[in-house]
C-alpha positions in Angstrom: -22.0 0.1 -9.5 -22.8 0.6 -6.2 -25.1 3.4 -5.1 -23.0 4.8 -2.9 -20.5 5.3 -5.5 -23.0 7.0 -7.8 -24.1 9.1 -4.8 -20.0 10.5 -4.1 -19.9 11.2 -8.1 -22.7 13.3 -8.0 -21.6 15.1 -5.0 -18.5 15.7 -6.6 -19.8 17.3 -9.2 -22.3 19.2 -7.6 -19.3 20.9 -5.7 -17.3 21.1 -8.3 -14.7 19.1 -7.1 -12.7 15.8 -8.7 -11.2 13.1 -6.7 -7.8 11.4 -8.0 -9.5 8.6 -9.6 -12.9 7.5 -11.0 -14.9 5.8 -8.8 -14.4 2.9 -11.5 -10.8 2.9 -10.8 -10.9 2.8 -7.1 -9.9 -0.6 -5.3 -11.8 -2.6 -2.9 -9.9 -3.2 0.0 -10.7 -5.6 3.3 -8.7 -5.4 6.5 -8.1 -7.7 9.0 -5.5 -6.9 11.7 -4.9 -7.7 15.0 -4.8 -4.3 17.0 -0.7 -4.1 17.4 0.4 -0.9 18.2 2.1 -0.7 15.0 -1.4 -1.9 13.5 -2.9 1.3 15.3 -0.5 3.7 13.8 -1.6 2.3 10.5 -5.2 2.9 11.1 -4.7 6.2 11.3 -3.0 6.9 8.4 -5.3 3.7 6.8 -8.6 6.4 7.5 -6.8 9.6 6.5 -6.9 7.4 2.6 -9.8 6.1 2.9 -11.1 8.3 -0.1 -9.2 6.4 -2.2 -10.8 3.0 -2.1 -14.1 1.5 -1.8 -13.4 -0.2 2.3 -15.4 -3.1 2.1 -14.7 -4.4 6.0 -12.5 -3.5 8.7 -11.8 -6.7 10.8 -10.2 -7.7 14.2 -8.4 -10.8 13.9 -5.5 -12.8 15.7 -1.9 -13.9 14.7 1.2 -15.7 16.5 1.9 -12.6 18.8 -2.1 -11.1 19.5 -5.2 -12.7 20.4 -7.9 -12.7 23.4 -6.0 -13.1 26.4 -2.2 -12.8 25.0 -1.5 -9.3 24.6 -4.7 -8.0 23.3 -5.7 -4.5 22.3 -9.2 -5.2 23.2 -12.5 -6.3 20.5 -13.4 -2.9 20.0 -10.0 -1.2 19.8 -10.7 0.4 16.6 -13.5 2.4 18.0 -11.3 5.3 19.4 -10.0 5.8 16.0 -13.5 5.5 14.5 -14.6 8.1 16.6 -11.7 10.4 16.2 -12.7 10.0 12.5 -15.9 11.2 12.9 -14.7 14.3 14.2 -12.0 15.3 11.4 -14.9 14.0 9.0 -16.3 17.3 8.5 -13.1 19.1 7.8 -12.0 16.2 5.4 -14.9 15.9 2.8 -13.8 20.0 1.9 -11.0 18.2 0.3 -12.5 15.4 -1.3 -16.4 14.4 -0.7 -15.2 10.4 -1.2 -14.4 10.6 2.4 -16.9 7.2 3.7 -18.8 8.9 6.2 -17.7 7.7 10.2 -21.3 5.6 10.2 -20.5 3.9 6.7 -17.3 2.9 8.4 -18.6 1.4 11.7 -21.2 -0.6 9.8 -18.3 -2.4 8.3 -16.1 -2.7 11.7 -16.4 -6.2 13.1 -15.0 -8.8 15.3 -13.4 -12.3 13.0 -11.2 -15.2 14.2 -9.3 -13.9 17.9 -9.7 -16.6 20.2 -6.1 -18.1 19.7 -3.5 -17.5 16.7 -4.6 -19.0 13.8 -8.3 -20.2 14.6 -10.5 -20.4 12.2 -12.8 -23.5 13.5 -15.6 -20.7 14.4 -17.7 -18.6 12.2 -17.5 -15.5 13.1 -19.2 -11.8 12.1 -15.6 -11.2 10.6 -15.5 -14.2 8.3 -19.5 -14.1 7.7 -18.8 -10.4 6.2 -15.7 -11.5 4.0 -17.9 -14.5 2.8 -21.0 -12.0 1.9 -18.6 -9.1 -0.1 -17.1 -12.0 -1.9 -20.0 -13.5 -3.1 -22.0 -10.3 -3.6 -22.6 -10.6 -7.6 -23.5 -6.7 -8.1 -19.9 -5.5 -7.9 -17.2 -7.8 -10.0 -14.1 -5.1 -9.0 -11.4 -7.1 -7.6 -11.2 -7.3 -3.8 -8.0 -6.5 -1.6 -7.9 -9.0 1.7 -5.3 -7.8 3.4 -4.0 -9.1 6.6 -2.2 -7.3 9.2 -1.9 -10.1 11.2 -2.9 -13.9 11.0 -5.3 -14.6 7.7 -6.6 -16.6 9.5 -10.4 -14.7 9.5 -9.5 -14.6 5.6 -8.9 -18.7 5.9 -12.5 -19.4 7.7 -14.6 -17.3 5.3 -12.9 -19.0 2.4 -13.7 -22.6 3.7 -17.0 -21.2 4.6 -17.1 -20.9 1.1 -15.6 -24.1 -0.2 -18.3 -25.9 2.0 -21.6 -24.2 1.6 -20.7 -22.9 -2.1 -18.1 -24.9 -3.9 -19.6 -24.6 -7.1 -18.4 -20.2 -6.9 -15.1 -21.5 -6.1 -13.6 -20.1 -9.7 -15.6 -16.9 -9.7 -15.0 -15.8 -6.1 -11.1 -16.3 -6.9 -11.0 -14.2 -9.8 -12.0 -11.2 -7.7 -9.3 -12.0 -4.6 -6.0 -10.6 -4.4 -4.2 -11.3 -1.3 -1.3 -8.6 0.8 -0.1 -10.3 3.6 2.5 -8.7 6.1 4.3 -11.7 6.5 2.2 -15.0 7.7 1.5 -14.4 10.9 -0.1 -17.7 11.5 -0.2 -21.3 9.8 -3.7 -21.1 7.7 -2.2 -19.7 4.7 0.2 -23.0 4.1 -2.4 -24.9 5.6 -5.8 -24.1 4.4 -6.0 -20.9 1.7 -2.9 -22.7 0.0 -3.9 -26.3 -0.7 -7.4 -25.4 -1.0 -7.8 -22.1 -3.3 -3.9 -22.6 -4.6 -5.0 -23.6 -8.3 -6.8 -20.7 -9.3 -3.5 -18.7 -9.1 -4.8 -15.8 -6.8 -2.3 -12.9 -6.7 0.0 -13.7 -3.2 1.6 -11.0 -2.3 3.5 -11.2 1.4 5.7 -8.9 2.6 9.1 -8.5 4.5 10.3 -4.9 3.4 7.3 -3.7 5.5 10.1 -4.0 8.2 11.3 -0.4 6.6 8.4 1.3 8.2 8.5 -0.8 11.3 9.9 -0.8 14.7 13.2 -1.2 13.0 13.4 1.7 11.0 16.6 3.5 11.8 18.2 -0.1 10.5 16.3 -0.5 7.4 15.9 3.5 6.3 19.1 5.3 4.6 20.1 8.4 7.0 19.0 10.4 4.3 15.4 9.8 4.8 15.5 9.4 8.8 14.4 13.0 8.4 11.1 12.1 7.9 10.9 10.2 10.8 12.2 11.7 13.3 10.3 13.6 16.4 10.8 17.1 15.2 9.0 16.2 11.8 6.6 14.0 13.4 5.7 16.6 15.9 5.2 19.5 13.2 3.5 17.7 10.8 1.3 14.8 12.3 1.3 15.0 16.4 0.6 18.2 17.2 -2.2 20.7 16.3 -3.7 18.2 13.6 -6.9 17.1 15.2 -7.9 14.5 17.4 -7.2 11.5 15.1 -3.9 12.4 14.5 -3.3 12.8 18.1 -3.8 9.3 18.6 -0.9 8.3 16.7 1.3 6.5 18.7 4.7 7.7 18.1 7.7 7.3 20.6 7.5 8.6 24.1 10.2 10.7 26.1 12.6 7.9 27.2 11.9 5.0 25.1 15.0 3.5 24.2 17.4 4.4 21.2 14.2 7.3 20.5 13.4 10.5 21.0 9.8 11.9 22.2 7.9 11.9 19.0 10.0 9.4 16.8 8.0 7.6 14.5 7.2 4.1 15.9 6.4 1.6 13.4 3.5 1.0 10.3 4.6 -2.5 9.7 1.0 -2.9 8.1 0.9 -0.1 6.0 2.3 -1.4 2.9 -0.9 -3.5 2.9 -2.5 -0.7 2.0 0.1 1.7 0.1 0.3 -0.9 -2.4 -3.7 -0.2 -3.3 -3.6 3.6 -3.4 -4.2 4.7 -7.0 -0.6 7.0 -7.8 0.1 6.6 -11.8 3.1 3.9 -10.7 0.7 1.2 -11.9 1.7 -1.1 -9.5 -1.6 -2.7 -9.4 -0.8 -4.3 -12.7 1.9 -6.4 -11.6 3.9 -6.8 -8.4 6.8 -6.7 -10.0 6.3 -3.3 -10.9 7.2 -1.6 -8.0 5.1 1.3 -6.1 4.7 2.6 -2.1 3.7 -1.1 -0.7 7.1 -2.2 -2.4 8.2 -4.3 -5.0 7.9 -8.5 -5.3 9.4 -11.1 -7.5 6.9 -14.1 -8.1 8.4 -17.5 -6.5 6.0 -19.7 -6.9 2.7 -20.3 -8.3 1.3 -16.8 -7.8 2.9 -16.2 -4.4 4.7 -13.0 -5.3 8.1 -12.4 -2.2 10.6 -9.5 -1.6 13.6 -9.8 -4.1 16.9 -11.0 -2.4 19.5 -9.1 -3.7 21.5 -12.4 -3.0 23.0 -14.5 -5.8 21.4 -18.4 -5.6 19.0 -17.5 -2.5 16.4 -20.3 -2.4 13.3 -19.4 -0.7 12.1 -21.1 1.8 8.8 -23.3 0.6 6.3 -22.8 3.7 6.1 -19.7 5.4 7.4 -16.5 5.1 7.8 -14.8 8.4 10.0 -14.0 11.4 12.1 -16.6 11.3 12.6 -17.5 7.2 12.4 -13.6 5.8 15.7 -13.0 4.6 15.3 -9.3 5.5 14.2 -10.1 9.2 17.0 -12.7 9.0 19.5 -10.0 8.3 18.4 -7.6 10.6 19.1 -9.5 13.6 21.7 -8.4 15.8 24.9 -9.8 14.7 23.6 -11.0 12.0 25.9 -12.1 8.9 23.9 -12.6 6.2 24.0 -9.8 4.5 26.2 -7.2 3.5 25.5 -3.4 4.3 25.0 -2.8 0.9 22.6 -5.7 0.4 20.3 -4.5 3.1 19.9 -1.4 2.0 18.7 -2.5 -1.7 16.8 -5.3 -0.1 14.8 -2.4 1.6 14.8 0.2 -1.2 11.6 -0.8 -2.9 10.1 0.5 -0.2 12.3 3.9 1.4 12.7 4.8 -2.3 9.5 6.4 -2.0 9.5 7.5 2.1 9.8 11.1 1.2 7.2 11.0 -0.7 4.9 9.3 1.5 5.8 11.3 4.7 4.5 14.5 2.8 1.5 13.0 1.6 0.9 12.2 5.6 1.7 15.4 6.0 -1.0 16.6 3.8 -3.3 14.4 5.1 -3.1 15.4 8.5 -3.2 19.4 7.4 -6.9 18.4 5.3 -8.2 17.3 8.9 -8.1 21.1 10.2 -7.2 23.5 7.6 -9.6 24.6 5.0 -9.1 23.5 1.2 -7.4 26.5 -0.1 -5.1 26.5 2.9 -3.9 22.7 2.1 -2.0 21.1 -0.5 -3.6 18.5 -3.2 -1.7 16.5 -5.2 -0.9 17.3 -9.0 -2.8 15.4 -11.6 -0.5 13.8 -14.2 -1.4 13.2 -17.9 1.1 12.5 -20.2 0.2 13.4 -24.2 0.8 9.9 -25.3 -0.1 6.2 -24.9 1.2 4.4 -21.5 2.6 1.7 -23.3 4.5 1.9 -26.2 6.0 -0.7 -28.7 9.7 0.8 -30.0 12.3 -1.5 -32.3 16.4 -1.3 -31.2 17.8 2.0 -32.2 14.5 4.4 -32.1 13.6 7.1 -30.7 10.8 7.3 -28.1 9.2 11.1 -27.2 8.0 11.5 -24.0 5.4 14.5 -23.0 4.3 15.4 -19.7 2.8 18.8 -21.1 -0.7 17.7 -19.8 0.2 17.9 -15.5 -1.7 20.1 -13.6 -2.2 21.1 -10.2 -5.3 21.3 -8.0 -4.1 24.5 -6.0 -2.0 26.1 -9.2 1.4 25.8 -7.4 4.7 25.7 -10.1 4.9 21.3 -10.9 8.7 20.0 -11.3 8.9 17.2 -13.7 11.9 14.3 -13.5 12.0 11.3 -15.8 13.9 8.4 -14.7 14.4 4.8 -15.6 13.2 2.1 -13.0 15.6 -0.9 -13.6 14.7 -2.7 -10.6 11.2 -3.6 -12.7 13.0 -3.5 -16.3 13.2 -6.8 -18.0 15.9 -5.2 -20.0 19.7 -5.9 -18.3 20.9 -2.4 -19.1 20.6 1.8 -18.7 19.0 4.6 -21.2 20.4 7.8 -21.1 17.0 10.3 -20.9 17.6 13.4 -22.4 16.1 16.4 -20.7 14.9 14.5 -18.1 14.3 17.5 -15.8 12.0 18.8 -18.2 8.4 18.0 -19.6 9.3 17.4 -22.8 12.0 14.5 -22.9 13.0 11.5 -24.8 15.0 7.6 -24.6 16.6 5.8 -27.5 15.9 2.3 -27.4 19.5 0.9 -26.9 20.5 -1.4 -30.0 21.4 -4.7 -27.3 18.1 -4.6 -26.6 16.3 -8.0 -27.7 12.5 -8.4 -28.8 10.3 -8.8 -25.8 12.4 -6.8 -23.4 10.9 -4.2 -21.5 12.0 -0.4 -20.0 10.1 1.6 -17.5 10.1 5.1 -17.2 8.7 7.0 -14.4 7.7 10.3 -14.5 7.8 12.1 -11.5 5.7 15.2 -11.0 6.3 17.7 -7.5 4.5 20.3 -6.6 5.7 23.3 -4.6 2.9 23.5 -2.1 3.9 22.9 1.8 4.3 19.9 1.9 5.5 19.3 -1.6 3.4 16.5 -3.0 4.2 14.1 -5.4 2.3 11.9 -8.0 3.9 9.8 -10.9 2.8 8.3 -14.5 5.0 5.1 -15.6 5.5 4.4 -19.5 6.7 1.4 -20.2 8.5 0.7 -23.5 8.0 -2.9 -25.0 10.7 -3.9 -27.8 9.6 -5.1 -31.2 11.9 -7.0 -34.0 
């Protein structure tokens, strides 16, 4: 373990004060991104999480629409927000001391792969870093590459390693998994692919990001355009949060179809929702559903949005602007898809907007207000096994009696079936499923093998109210 870790857990304790998650449990995560303005937005709410995962680079790279000389944000246009960091820094360790500090951060913040989209002829400090957390052998933790925009950074570190180290090929792999928002350049088909395709790395690119992007309004029900409007933006994020959440860069007075403060777009968030730690388990399988979304596996271990669209064929290079069926279908005029077929397309990911807007919301209050002035999410245990093995016709208890709450406000419990990840074709009734103490029968159709996932759902009634969830799933047995 790394000393750093060891350094946070002793802190901790010396204060008296628990993260979420053992530092054991906590993800490794690399970023590459191309300094969008949408990619900006991200990095804000990117460093107000950084507590939850060990960030093992932050890297500017290119893609099809960003690189030196074609729209560019700059080589260092990360800095502001590093040094915005640094000043909410102080205010944020009161709420949890796993906070990286600002110069931990910086070390880590270096230029890859930008002279044109999809380069990765030149090594560069970006690709040199990837390569040296990859091969480090003191750490074994899987590793999070995520690219915001081209991999293409990702693509020259890996042949970096393919020519100087072929014989670590297998081991390196084990420890990758990939989150691409879309492929915003050729060098996943053309290098990572054919090159590092046998060792079945998890793929996971993604078009419902589009629900938190600059299409919003399309892809978000009305009910949840609450959260993302300029009134809620301007109370809870924009105004009178600190200097890094100043920087956000919402909608301006005037911009079109928006209103001064509207949420812009996080297209690249869901790179990183996907890897914070909140009792969905998503981590286990992509299939499983949590805040980056949800994602059917297509082909090898490339894991793509689910078409709600009977005898779809996806496309078998890239997925991107112009062959992601939920782009495809937002297009003006566009045909392809029924009202009601957008809006499930979308829902693995504005299922949980609510949710994620408060914990924002939180995030941005722990950058000025003190700990006992803030909420913290509750902690949920549940008195039995996650997994559990149940024949046709049984009963199944289900116990949330071990929930608490950081800050001792009243916790709401709701149990509910996710059938979007079930492999069982069918609905349980959950009796008092408002309640701690609830229970399933196993329906009798139900055949050996088939799974049902229950989510438990636990509020708190802090300001804003935050949530946190424990999913059990139930296997059945002959």
């Amino acid at each position: 373990m790394k000393k750093n870790v060891v350094l946070i857990l002793l802190v901790a304790v010396a204060l008296g004060v628990c993260s979420n998650y053992t530092a054991a449990a906590k993800p490794r995560v690399i970023v590459t991104s191309d300094g969008e303005i949408d990619d900006e937005c991200s990095m804000v709410r990117f460093l107000l999480y950084a507590n939850e995962w060990d960030v093992e680079a932050i890297i500017t790279s290119s893609s099809q629409y960003h690189w030196q000389g074609h729209r560019w944000a700059g080589d260092n246009w990360v800095e502001p927000y590093l040094d915005a960091y640094a000043q909410v820094y102080p205010n944020l360790v009161k709420h949890d001391p796993a906070f990286p500090t600002p110069q931990y951060l910086r070390e880590r913040t270096v230029l890859g792969n930008v002279r044109m989209e999809g380069e990765m002829d030149e090594v560069t400090p970006g690709s040199q870093l990837i390569v040296k957390v990859l091969l480090d052998e003191t750490d074994d933790r899987p590793i999070w590459l995520q690219a915001w925009g081209g991999p293409n950074t990702i693509a020259r570190a890996l042949k970096t390693i393919e020519q100087q180290h072929p014989e670590r090929m297998i081991e390196v792999a084990k420890k990758i998994r990939f989150f691409f928002i879309w492929e915003q350049d050729s060098t996943y088909q053309g290098y990572i692919r054919p090159h590092w395709g046998k060792y079945e790395i998890t793929t996971i690119i993604s078009d419902q990001f589009e629900a938190i992007a600059y299409r919003w309004k399309n892809c978000q029900p009305k009910e949840m355009h609450q959260y993302f409007v300029g009134a809620w933006m301007n109370e809870n994020i924009l105004e009178n949060h600190g200097p890094l959440c100043s920087l956000y860069k919402a909608h301006k007075h005037g911009d079109k179809e928006f209103d001064d403060g509207d949420f812009r777009s996080e297209g690249d968030s869901p790179a990183f929702l996907h890897q914070i730690v909140t009792g969905l388990r998503n981590l286990e399988s992509p299939d499983w559903g949590g805040w980056g979304g949800r994602y059917v596996r297509v082909r090898e271990n490339t894991w793509l949005d689910p078409v709600p669209f009977k005898g779809y064929v996806y496309p078998e290079g890239r997925w991107y602007s112009t062959t992601a069926w939920g782009r495809d279908s937002s297009r003006k005029g566009a045909t392809t898809s029924t009202n009601k077929q957008h809006r499930e397309y979308f829902k693995p990911m504005w299922r949980w907007s609510d949710a994620l807007q408060n914990d924002f919301a939180a995030r941005a209050d722990w950058c000025v207000k003190p700990y006992d002035q803030a909420n913290h999410p509750p902690m949920v245990k549940l008195g039995h096994a996650l997994d559990v093995k149940v024949r046709p016709g049984n009963r199944v208890s289900l116990s949330a009696k071990g929930i608490t709450d950081p800050d001792g406000d009243a916790l709401a419990c709701r149990w509910w079936q996710y059938q979007e990840a079930d492999t069982y074709d069918g609905t349980v009734t959950i009796e008092n499923a408002d309640h701690q103490q609830a229970a399933i029968t196993v329906p009798n159709d139900a055949r050996e093998g088939k799974t049902i996932h229950i989510i438990c759902e636990v509020t708190d009634t802090g300001t804003p109210p935050l949530t946190r969830y424990q999913r059990v799933i139930v296997t059945v047995v002959p």
